[in-house]
C-alpha positions in Angstrom: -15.8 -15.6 63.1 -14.2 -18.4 61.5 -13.1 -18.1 57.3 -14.0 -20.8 55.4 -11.7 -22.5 53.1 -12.6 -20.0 50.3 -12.7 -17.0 51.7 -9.1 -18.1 53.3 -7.7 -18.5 49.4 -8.8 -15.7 48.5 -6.9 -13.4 51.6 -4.2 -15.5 50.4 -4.2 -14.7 46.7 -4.8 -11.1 47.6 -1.9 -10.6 50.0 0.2 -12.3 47.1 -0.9 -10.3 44.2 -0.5 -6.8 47.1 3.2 -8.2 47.5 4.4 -8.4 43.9 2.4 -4.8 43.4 4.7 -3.5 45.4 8.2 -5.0 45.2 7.9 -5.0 41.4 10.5 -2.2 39.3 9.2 -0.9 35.9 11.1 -2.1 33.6 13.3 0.0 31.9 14.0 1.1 28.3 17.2 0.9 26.4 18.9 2.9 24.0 19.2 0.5 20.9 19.6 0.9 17.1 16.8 0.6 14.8 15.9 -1.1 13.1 17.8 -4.1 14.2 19.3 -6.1 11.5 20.7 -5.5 7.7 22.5 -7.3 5.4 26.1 -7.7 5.1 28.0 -5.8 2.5 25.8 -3.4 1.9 25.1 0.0 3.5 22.5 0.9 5.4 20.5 3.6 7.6 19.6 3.5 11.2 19.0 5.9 14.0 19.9 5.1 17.7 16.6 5.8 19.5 17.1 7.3 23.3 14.7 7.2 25.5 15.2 9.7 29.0 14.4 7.3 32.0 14.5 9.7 35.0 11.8 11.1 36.4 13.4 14.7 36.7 16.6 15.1 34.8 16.9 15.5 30.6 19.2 14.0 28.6 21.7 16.6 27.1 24.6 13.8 25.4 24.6 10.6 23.8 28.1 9.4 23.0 28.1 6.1 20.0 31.2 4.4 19.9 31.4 2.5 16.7 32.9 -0.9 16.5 36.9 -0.8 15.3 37.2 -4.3 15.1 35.0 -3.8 11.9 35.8 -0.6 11.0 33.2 1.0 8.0 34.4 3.6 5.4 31.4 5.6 4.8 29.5 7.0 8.4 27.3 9.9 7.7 24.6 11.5 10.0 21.9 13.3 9.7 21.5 16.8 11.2 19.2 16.8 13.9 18.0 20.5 15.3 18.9 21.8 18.8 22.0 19.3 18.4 25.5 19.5 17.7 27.3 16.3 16.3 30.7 15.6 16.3 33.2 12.9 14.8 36.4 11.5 16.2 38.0 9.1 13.8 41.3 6.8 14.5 44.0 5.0 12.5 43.5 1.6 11.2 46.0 -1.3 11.6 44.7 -2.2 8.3 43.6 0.3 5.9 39.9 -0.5 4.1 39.3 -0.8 0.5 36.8 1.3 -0.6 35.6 2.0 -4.2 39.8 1.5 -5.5 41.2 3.3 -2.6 42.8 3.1 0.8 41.0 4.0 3.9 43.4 4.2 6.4 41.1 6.1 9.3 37.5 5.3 10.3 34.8 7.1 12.2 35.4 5.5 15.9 33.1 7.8 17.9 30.0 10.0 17.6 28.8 12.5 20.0 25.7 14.3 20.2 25.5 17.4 22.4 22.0 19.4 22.7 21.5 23.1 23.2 18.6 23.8 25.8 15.6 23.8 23.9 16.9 20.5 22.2 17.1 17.9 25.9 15.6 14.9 25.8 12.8 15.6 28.8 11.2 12.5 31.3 8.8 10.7 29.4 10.2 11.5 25.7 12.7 9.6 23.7 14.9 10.7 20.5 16.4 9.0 17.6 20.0 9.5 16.0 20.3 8.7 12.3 23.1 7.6 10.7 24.2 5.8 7.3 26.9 2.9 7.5 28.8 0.8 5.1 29.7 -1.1 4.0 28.8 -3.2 6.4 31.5 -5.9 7.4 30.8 -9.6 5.8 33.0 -11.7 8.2 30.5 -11.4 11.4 26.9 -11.3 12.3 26.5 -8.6 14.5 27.9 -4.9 15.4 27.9 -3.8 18.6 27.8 0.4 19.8 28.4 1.0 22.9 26.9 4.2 24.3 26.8 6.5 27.0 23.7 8.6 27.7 24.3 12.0 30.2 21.8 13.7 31.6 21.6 17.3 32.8 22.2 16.4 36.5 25.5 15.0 35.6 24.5 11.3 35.5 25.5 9.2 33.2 24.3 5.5 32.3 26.5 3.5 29.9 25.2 1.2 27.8 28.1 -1.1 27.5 27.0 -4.8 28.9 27.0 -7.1 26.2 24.5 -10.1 26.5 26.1 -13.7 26.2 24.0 -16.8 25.3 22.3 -18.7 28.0 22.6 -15.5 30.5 19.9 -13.3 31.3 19.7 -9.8 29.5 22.3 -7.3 31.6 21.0 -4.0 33.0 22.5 -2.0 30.5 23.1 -3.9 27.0 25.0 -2.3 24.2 22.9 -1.0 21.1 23.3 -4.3 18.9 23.0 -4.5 14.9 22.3 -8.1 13.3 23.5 -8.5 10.4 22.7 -11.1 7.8 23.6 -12.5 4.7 22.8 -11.1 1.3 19.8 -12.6 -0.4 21.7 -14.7 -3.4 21.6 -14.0 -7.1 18.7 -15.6 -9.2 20.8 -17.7 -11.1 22.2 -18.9 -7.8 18.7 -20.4 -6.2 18.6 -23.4 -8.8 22.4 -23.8 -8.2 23.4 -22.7 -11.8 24.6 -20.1 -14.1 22.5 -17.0 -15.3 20.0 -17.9 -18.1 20.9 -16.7 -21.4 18.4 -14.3 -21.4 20.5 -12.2 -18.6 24.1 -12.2 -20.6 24.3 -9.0 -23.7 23.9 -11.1 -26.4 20.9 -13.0 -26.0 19.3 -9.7 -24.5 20.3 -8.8 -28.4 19.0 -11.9 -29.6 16.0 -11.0 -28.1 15.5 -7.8 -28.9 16.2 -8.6 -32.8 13.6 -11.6 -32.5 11.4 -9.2 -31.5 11.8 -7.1 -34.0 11.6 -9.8 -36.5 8.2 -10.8 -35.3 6.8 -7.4 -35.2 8.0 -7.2 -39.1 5.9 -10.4 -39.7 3.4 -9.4 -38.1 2.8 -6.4 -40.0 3.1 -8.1 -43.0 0.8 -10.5 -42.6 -1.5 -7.5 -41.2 -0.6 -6.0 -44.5 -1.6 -9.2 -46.6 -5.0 -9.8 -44.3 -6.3 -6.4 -45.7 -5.2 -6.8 -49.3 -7.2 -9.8 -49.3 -9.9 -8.7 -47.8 -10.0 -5.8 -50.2 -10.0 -8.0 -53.7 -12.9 -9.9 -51.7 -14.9 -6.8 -51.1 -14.5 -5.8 -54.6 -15.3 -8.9 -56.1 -18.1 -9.3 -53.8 -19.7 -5.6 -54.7 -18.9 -6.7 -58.5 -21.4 -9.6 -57.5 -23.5 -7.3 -56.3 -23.7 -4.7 -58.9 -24.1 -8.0 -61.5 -27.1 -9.5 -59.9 -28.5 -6.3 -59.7 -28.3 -5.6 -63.2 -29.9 -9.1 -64.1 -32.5 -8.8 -62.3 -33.5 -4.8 -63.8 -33.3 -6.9 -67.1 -35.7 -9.2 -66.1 -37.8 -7.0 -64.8 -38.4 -4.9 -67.8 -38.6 -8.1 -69.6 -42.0 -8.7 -67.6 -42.6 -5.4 -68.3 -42.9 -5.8 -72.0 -44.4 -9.3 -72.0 
């Protein structure tokens, strides 16, 4: 039995579509810090989320090493249950300024450890939080690099750093963006605070204020003062013409 030309594209398309079914590899997760950017200069919380990529081993470790070429004064984590966190800190070939003081260590390395009930099991993820800062102003991105162990003595390090114009490694480094601090208000039209920002026109203000809340009141004061005479002359009116017209009434009367 001969195929025709259709039935032919199809067997084609099929057998294709049967090939890249089974030569293609999931793709995998990454460890990676989230979220993924913050400013310079300032401080900032993120977590290192962890996802367990075997199909039969937990993860039990997760080692962070933090970049020393910008080192931060200030790295704080948040307790996480079932886990045990440790910090190794090294000396600086040029201390930090922070808040009128030398720093002259930094944090370089954080490691989790888990107890049992704590592992990272197939199909789950986890997320180490951590405050930073300040953050470094001279670059535009931190890099962690981190190794993941799991409970069958494997480890995968996530240490490959992805360049421009390459395609993404196997295992890239957790990376942090970091970008530049939104400018001051006074600084979007190019020049210097208004007046209203600086102590003594806020003063100015606040006594102009005051003034015209004193004027108004008086001239509150005046408005029903005036109103007042008005109602009294108009019920003197009143009580007038009411009296005429009694008079003229008994007038009639006696007529």
């Amino acid at each position: 039995m001969r195929m025709t030309p259709a039935r032919r594209l199809a067997a084609v398309s099929a057998a294709a579509a049967t090939a890249v079914v089974a030569f293609a590899v999931p793709a995998s997760a990454h460890v990676t810090v989230q979220p993924g950017d913050a400013q310079q200069g300032g401080y900032t919380a993120v977590a290192f989320r962890v996802p367990d990529e075997s199909d039969t081993a937990s993860t039990v470790k997760l080692e962070v090493n933090l970049p020393m070429d910008h080192p931060m004064a200030s790295v704080r984590i948040l307790p996480l249950p079932g886990w045990t966190a440790t910090l190794e800190k090294s000396k600086l070939d040029k201390p930090l300024k922070s808040h009128g003081q030398d720093i002259t260590e930094a944090v370089s390395k954080i490691t989790w450890t888990a107890d049992d009930s704590a592992k990272i099991a197939p199909g789950q993820f986890q997320e180490f939080k951590v405050s930073l800062g300040a953050l470094p102003t001279d670059t535009d991105k931190l890099t962690f690099k981190a190794l993941q162990t799991y409970d069958n003595g494997d480890i995968v390090r996530w240490i490959d750093e992805a360049k421009d114009g390459q395609p993404e490694p196997a295992h890239p480094a957790p990376v942090l963006t970091l970008t530049k601090a939104a400018a001051a208000a006074g600084d979007h039209h190019g020049g210097a605070p208004s007046a209203a920002a600086t102590p003594s026109a806020a003063a100015g203000s606040s006594q102009d204020a005051q003034g015209d809340k004193q004027t108004a009141a008086k001239s509150s004061d005046t408005t029903a003062r005036t109103l007042g005479v008005a109602g009294i002359v108009v019920g003197a009116l009143g009580a007038g013409l009411g009296v005429a017209g009694l008079r003229r009434r008994s007038n009639g009367s006696a007529s």
